[in-house]
Structures are given as C-alpha cells and as structure tokens.
ROKEZA-160929 format. One line per 5 residues: number of its first residue (from 1); their letters; for each residue x, y, z of N, C-alpha, C, O. Coordinates in Angstrom, 1 decimal, padded with zeros to 4 digits. Example, Ala and Ser with C-alpha at 12.3 -4.5 7.8 and 13.67 -1.06 7.14 Angstrom:
1> as> 013.2:-005.7:007.8:012.3:-004.5:007.8:013.2:-003.3:007.8:014.2:-003.3:008.5 | 012.8:-002.2:007.1:013.7:-001.1:007.1:012.9:000.0:007.9:013.4:001.1:008.0;
END
This chain:
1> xxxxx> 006.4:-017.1:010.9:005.6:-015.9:011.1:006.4:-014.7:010.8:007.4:-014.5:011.5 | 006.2:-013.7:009.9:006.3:-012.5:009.8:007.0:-011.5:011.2:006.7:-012.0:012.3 | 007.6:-010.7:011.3:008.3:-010.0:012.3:007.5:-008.9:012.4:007.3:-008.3:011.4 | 007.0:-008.4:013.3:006.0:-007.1:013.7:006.6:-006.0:012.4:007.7:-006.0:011.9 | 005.2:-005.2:011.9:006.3:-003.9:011.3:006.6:-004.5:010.3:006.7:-003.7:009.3;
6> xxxxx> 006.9:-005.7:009.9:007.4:-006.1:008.5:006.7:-005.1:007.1:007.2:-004.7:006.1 | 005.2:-005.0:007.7:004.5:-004.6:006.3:003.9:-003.5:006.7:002.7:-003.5:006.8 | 004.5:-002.4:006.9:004.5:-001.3:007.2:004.7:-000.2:006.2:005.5:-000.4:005.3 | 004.1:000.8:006.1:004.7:002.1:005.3:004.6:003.6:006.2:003.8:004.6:006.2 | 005.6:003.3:006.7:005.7:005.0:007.4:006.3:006.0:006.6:007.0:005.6:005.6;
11> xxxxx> 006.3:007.2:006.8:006.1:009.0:006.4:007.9:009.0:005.9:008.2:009.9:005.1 | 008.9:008.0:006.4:010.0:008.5:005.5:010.2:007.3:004.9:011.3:006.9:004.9 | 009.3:006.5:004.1:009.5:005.9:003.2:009.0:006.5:002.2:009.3:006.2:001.0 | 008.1:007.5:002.4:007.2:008.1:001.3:008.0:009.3:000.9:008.9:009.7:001.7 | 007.8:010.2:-000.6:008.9:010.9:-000.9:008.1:011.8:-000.6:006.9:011.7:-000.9;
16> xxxxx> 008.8:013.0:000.1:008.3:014.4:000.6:008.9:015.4:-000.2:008.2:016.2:-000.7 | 010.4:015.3:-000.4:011.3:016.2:-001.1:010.8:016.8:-002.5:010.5:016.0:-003.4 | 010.8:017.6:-002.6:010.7:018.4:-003.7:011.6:018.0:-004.6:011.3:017.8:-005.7 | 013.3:018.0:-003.9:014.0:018.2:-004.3:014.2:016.8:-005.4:014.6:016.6:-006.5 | 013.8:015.9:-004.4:013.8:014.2:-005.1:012.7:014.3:-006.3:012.9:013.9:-007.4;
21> xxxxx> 011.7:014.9:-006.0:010.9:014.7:-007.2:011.1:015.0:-008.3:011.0:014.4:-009.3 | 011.8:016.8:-007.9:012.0:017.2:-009.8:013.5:016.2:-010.1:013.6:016.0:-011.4 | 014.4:015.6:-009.6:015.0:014.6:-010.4:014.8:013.8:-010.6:015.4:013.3:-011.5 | 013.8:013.0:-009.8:012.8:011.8:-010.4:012.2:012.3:-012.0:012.6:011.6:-013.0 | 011.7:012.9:-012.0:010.8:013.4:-013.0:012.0:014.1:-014.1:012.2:013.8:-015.3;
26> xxxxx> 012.5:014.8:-013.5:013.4:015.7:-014.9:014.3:015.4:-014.6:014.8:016.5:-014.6 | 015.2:014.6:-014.3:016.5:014.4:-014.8:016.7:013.1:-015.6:015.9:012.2:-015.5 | 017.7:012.9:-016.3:017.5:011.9:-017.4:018.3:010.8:-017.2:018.5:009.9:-017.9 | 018.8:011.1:-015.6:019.3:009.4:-015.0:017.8:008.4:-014.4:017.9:007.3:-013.8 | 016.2:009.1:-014.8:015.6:008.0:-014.4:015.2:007.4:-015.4:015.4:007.7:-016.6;
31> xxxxx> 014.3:006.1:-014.9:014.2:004.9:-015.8:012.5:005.1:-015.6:012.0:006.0:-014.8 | 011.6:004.2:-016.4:010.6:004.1:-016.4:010.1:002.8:-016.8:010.9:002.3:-017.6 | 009.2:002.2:-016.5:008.6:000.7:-016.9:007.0:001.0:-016.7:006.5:001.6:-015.8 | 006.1:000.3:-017.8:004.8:000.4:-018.0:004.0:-001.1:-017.7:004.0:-002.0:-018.6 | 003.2:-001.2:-016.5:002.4:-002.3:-016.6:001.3:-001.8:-016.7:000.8:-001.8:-015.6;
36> xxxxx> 000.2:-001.2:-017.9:-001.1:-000.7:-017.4:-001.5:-001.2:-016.7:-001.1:-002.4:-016.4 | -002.6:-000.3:-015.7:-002.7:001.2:-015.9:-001.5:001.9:-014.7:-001.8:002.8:-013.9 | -000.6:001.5:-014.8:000.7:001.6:-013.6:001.4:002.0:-014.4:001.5:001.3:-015.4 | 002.0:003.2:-014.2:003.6:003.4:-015.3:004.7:003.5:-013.5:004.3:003.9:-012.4 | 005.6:003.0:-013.8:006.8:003.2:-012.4:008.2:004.1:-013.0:009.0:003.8:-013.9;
41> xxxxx> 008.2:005.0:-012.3:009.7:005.8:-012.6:010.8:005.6:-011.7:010.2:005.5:-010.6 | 011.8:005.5:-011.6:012.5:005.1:-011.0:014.0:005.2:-010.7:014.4:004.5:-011.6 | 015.0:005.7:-010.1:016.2:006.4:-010.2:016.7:005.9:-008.3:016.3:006.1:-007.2 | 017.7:005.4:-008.8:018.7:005.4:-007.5:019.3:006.7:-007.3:019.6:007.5:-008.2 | 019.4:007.0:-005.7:020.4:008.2:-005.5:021.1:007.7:-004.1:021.2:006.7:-003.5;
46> xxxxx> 021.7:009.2:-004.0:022.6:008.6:-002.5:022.1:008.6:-001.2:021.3:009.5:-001.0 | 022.3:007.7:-000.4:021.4:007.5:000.8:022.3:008.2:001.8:023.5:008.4:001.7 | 021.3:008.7:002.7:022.0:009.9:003.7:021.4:009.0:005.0:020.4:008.3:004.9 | 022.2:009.3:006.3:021.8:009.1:007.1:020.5:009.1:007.8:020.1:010.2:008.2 | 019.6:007.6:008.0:018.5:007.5:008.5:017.4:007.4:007.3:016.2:007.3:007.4;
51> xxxxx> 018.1:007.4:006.1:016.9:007.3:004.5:016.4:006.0:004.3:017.1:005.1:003.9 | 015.8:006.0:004.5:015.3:004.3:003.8:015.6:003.7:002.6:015.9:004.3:001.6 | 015.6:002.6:002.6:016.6:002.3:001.0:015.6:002.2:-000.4:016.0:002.1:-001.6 | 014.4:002.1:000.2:013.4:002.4:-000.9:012.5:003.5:-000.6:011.8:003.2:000.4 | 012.2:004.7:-001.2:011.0:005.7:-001.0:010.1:005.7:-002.3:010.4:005.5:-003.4;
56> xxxxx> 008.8:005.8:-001.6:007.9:006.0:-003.3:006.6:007.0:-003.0:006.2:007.7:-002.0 | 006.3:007.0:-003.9:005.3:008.2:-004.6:004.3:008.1:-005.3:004.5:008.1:-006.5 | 003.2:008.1:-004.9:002.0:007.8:-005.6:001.3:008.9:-006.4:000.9:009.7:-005.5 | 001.0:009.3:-007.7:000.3:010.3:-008.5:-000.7:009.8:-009.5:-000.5:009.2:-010.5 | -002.2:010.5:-008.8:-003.1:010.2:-009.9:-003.3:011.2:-010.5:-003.3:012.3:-009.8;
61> xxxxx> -003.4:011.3:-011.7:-003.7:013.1:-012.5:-005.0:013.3:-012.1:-005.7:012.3:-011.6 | -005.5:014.6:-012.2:-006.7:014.9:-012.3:-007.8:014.4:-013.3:-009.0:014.3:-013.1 | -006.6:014.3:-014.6:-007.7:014.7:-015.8:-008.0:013.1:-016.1:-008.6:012.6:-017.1 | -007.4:012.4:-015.1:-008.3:010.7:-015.1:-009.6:010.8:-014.1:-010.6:010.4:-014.6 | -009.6:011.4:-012.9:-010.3:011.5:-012.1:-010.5:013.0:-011.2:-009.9:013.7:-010.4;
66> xxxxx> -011.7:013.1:-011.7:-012.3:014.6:-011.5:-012.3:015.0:-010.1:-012.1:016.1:-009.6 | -012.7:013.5:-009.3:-013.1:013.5:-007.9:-012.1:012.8:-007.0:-011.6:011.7:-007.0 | -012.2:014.0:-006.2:-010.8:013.3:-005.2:-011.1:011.9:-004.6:-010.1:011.3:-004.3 | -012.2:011.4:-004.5:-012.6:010.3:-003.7:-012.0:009.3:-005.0:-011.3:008.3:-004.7 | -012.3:009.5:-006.2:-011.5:008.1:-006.9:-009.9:008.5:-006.8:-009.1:007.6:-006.7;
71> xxxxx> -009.7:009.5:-006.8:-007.9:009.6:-007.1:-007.3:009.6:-005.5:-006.2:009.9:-005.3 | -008.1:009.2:-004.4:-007.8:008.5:-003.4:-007.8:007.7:-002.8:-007.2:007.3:-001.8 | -009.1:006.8:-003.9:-008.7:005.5:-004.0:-008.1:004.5:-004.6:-008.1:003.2:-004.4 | -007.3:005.4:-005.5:-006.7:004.5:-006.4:-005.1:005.2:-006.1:-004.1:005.1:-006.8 | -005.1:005.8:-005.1:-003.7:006.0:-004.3:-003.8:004.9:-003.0:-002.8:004.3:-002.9;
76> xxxxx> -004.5:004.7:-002.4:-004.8:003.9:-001.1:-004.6:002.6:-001.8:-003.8:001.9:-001.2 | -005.2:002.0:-003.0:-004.7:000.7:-003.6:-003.5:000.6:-004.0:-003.0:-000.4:-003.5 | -002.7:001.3:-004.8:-001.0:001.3:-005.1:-000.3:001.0:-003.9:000.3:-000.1:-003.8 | -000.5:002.4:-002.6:000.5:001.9:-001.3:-000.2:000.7:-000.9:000.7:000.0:-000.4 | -001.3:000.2:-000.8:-001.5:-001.2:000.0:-001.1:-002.4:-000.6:-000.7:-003.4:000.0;
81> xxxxx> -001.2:-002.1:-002.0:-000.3:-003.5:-003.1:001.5:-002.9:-002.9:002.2:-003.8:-003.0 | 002.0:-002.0:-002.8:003.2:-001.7:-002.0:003.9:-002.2:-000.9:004.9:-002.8:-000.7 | 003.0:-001.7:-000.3:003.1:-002.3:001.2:003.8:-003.4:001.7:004.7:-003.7:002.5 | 002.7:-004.2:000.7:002.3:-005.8:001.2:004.3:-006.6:000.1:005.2:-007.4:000.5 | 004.1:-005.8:-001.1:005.5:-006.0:-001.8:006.9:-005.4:-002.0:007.7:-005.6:-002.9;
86> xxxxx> 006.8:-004.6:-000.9:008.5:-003.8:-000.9:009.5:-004.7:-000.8:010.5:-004.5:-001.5 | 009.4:-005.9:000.1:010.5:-006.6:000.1:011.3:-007.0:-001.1:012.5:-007.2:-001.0 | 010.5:-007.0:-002.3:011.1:-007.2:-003.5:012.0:-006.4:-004.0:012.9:-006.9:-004.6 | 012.0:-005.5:-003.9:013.0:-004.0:-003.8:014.0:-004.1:-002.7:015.2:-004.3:-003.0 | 013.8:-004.1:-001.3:014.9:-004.5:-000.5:015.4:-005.5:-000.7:016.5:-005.5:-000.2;
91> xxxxx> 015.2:-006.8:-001.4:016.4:-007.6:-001.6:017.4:-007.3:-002.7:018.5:-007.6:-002.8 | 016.5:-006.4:-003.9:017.8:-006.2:-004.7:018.7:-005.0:-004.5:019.5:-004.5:-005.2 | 018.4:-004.5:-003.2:019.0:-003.6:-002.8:020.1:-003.5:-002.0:021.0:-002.6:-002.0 | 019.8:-004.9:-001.2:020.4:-005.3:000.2:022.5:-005.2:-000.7:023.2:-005.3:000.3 | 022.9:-005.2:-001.3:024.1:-004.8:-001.6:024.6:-003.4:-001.9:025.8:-003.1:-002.0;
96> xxxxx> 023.6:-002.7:-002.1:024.0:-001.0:-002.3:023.4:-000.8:-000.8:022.2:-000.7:-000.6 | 024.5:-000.6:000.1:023.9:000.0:001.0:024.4:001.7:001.3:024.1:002.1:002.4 | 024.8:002.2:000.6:024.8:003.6:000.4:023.8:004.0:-001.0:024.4:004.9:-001.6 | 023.2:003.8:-001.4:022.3:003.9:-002.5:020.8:003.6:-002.0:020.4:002.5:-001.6 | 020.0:005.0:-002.1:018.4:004.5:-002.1:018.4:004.3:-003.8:019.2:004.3:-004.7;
101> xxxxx> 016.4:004.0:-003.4:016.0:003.8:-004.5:014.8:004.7:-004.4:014.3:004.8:-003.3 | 014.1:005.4:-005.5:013.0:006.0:-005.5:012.2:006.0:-006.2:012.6:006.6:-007.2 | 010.9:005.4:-006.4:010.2:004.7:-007.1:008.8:006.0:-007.3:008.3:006.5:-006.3 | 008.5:006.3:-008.4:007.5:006.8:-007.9:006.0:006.0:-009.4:006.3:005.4:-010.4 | 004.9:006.3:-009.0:003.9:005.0:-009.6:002.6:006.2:-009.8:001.8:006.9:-009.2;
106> xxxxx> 003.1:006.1:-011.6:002.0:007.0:-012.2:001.1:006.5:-012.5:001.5:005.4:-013.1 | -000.7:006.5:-012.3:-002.0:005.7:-013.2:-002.1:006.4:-014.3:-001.7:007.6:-014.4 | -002.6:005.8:-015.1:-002.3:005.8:-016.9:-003.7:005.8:-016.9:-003.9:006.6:-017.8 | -004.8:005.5:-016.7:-006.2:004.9:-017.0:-007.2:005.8:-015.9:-007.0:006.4:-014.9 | -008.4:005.5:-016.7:-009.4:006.8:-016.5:-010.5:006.2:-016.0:-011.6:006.6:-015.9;
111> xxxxx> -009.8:004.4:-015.6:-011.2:003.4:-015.2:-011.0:003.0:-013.8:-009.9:003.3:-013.4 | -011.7:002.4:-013.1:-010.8:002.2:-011.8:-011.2:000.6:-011.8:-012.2:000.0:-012.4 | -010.0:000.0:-011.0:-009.6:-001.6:-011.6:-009.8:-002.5:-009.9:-009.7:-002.1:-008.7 | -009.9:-003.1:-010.2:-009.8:-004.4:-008.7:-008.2:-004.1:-008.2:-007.2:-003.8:-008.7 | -008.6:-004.3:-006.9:-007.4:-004.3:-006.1:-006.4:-005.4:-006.4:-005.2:-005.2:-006.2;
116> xxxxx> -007.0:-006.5:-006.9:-006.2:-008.0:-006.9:-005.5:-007.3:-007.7:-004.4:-007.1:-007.2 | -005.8:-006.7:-008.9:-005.1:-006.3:-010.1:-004.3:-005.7:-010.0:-003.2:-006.0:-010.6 | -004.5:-004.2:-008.9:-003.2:-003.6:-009.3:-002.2:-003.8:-008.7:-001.1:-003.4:-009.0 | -002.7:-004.6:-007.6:-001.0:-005.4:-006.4:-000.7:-006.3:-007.5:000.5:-006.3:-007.5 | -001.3:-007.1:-008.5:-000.4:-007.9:-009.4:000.7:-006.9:-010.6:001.8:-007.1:-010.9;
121> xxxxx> -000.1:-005.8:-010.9:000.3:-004.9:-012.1:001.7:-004.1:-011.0:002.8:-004.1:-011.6 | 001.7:-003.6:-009.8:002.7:-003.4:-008.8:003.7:-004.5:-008.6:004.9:-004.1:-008.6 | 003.3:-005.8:-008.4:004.5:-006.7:-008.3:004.9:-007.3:-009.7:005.6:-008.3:-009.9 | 004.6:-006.8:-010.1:005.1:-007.2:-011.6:006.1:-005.8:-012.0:007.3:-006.0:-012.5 | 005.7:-004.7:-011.8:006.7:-003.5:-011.7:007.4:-003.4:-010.8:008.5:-002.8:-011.1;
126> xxxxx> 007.3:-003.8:-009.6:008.4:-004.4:-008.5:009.3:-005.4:-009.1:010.3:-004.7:-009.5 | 009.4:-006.2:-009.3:010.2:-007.7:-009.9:010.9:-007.0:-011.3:012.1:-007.2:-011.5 | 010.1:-006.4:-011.9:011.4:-005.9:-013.5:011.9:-004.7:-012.7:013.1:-004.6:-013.1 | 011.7:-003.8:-012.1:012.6:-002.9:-011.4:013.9:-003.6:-010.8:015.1:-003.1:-011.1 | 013.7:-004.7:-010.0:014.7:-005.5:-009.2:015.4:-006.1:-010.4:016.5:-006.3:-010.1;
131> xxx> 015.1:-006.4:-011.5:015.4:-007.2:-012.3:017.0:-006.1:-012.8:018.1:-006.4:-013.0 | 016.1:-004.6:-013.0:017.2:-003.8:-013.9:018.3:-003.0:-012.5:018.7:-001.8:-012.5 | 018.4:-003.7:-011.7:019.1:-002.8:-009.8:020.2:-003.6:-010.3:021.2:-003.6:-009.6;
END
C-alpha cells in the first residue's frame, strides 16, 4: 500500500516564481518535448533549501479557450494526470540532489480530450523527460 501523501500536490511544488518562469520560457538552457495536445518545457536549476526536486506549471492560452471554465478544466486534468505520475521524475532525480527540475506543460489544442488521454499524453512526457535527466 501506498504511504499517506504519496499523491499529493502542494503550493511549493507548483511554480510561483516569476523569476523561474522567465528562465523556463526564455532562456536557452531549456528543453522542450511534444506529445499532442501537451507540449512539456523543461530546465533543471539549483535547488535551495526546502525546494522540491520537481516544480510544475500548467498554461492554457486563451486563444484555445475563450472560457475560463474549459482552461480550468483542462488545467485540473494535467495536475491530476501529474499528480498521480511524479514519481517518474523523482526517480530520475533521486541522484541530483542539489538540482530541481521544472517542468512546465503547455496545451497545443483548441478541443478538449478525455482525461484517460491526457494522463497517458503526461506520462509519456514524464518517461522521455526522465529518459533525457
């Protein structure tokens, strides 16, 4: 059986920082991988005391979805197919232990998809992320 809390996502695994984002996004140490309608960006940095070794970031554009009620449900399906598959990330991590990782998970698509799907389209971008750690 599973350990309480195992499948959890609390407030400092999620990226807050400003500062993390614009080098997520604009600096050219990050990486990117495409599983429609999921694009994953992705960049290790230095972990500071109390950081979690994986943080992520969910962004739906607007100009997919007009209405906040779909671009929050199709944020609420990313972190719950997350959730359920971080461990795949902490194992390829468990050797950098001064190094996070920060993942953040763009939607590409203007349709909205089954949940089965996008926790498969997520662990499949989980697993080639671990693949390139």
């Amino acid at each position: 059986m599973a350990a309480a809390g195992r499948f959890t996502l609390g407030k400092g695994e999620r990226i807050c920082s400003k500062k993390l984002m614009d080098s997520l996004f604009g600096s050219g140490s990050s990486k990117a991988l495409t599983a429609f309608p999921l694009r994953a960006v992705f960049m290790e940095a230095d972990r500071e005391a109390g950081d979690p070794q994986v943080q992520m970031l969910v962004s739906v554009p607007k100009r997919y979805f007009k209405r906040a009620v779909m671009r929050n449900r199709v944020k609420r399906q990313v972190r719950e197919a997350f959730r359920h598959q971080k461990d795949i990330l902490s194992e390829a991590m468990k050797e950098r232990q001064t190094r996070k990782l920060a993942v953040a998970f763009v939607w590409l698509d203007t349709h909205l998809h089954a949940s089965e799907a996008v926790s498969q389209r997520v662990a499949n971008l989980l697993m080639r992320i671990g693949e390139r750690l």
